[in-house]
C-alpha positions in Angstrom: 1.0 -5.7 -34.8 0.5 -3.1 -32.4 0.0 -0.5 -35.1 -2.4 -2.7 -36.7 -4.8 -3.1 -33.9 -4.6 0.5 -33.1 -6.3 1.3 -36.5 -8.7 -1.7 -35.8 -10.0 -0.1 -32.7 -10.2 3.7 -34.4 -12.3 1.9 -36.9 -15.1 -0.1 -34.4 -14.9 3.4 -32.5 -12.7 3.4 -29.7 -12.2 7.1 -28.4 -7.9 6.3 -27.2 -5.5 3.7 -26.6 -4.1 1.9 -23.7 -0.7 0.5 -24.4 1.0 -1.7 -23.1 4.4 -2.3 -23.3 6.0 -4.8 -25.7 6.9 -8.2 -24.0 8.7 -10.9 -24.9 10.7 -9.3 -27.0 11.2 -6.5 -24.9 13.5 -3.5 -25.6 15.8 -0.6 -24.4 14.1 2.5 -23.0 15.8 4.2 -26.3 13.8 1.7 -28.3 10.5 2.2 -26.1 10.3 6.1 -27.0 10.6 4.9 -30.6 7.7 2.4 -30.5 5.3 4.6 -29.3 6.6 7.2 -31.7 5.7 4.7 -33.9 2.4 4.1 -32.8 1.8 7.8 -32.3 2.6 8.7 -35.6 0.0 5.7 -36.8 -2.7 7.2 -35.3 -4.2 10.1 -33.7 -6.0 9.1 -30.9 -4.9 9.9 -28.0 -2.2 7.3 -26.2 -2.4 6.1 -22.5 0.9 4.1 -22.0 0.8 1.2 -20.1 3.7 0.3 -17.4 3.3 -3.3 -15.9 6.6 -5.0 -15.8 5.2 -7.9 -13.4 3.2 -8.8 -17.0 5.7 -7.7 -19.6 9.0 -7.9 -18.2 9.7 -4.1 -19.1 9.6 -0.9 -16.5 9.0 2.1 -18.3 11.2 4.4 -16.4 10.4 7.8 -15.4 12.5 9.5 -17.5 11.2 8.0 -20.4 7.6 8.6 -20.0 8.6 12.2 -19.1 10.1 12.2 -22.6 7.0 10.6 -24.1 4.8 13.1 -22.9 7.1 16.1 -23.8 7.6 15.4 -27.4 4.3 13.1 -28.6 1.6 15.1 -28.5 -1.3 12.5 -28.3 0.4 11.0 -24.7 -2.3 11.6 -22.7 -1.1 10.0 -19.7 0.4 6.8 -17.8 -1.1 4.1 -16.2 1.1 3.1 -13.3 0.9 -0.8 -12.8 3.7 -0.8 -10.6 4.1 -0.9 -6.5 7.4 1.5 -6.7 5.5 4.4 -5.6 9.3 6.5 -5.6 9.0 5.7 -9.4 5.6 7.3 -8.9 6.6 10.4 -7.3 9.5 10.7 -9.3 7.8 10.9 -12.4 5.1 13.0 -10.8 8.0 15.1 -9.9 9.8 15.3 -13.6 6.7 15.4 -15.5 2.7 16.9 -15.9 2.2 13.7 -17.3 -1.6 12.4 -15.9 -1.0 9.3 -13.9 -3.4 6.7 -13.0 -3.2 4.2 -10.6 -3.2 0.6 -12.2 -3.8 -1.1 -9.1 -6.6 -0.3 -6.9 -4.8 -0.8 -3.3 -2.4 2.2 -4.8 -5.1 4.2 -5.5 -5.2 6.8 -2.7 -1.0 6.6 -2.3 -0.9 7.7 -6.1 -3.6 10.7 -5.8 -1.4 11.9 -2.6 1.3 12.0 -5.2 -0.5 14.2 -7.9 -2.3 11.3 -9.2 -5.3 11.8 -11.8 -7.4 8.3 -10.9 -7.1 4.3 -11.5 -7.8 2.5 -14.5 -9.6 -0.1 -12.0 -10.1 -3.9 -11.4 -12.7 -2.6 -8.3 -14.4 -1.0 -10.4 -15.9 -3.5 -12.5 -17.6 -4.3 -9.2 -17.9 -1.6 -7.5 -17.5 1.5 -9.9 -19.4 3.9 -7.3 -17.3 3.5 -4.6 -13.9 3.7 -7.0 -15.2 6.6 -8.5 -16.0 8.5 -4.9 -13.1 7.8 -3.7 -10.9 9.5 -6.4 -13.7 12.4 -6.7 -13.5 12.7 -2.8 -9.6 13.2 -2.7 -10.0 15.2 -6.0 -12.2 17.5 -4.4 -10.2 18.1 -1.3 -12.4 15.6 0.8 -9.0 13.1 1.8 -10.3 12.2 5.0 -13.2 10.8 3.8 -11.5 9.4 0.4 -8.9 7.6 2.5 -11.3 6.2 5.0 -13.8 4.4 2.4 -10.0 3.2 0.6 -9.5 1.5 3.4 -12.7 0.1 3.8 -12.5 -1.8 0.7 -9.1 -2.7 0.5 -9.8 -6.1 1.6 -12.1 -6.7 -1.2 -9.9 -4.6 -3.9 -6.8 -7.0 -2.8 -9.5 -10.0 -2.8 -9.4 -9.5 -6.3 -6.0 -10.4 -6.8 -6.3 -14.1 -4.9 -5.4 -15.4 -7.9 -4.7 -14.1 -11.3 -6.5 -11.1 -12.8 -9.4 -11.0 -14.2 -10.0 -14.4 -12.9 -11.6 -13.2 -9.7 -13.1 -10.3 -10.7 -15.0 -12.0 -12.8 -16.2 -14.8 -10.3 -17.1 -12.1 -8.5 -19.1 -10.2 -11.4 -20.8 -14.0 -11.8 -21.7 -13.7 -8.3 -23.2 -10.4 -8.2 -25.3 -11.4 -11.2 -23.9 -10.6 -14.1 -23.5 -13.5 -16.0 -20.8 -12.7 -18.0 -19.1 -16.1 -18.5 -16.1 -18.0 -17.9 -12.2 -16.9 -18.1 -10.8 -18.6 -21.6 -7.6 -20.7 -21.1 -5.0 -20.6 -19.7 -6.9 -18.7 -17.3 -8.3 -21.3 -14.8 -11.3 -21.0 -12.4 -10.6 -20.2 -9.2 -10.9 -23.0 -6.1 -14.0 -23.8 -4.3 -12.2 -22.8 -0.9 -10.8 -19.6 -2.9 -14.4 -18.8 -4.3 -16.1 -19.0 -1.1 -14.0 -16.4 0.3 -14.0 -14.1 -2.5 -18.4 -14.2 -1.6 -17.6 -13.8 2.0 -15.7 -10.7 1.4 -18.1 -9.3 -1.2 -21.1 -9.7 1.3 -19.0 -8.0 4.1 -18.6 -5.3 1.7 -22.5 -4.7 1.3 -22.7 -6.4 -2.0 -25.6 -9.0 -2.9 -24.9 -11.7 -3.8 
């Protein structure tokens, strides 16, 4: 299946994969080097794996996206969904492997680590700020990085008041948007739950 969609997105243009990690039927770090071998060997775009256990049930350790990186050649890099930053580092430490945040509240704590950027919720909201920050730290600028980081955490955890992308796209609604409703089983947020998502976006400079 995985496969499958892979060549589906080559063919409506996609320029690389993000994937994630199987669920459900989840499987041994042995076997997760030999799905994405899989994969890699279906395609030749390049590969961002995709480690979110809180979704899938299934760490990718550090060791094995080391591995990944080492012997496939189109592993272009990690997107690190997970709040064990000494996985982070640990990784960071074992391997040259690009690593991108996956949650924006880890964005600057990943960067201090070697980090590359974040593959962002914030972003879809505020994708000037998100970028500055990680261009700011890139470019030797951390004072500055870390101080606007902290100035949006708020709003960057905000989106996280209930279950991604619901908020964030309440919030996209509310800055104008119009991009629709969440499909079930995703549910729309609270009244009470709404109102504060606005309050923080208008604290945050945003019209809405």
């Amino acid at each position: 299946h995985c496969i499958a969609s892979c060549r589906s997105a080559k063919a409506i243009g996609a320029d690389g994969l993000l994937l994630v990690t199987p669920y459900y039927n989840k499987t041994s770090q042995r076997g997760l080097v030999a799905h994405y071998e899989a994969v890699a060997a279906a395609t030749d775009l390049p590969l961002i794996l995709y480690n979110v256990p809180s979704r899938t049930g299934l760490n990718i350790a550090p060791a094995t996206a080391a591995k990944l990186y080492r012997e496939v050649d189109t592993v272009a890099g990690i997107k690190q969904a997970s709040p064990d930053l000494a996985a982070t580092a640990q990784l960071a430490a074992m391997s040259e492997i690009p690593i991108y945040s996956g949650n924006d509240d880890l964005t600057v704590p990943i960067l201090s680590i070697g980090g590359v950027g974040v593959i962002t919720v914030l972003g879809n909201v505020a994708p000037a700020v998100t970028r500055d920050i990680c261009r700011l730290w890139l470019d030797g600028h951390t004072d500055q990085s870390r101080d606007l980081f902290l100035h949006w955490m708020d709003l960057a955890q905000g989106l996280f008041t209930d279950v991604n992308p619901i908020p964030v796209k309440e919030a996209m609604n509310m800055l104008g948007m119009n991009i629709g409703p969440c499909r079930l089983p995703l549910y729309p947020m609270a009244e009470g739950a709404k109102a504060e998502l606005r309050n923080k976006l208008i604290e945050c400079g945003l019209k809405v």
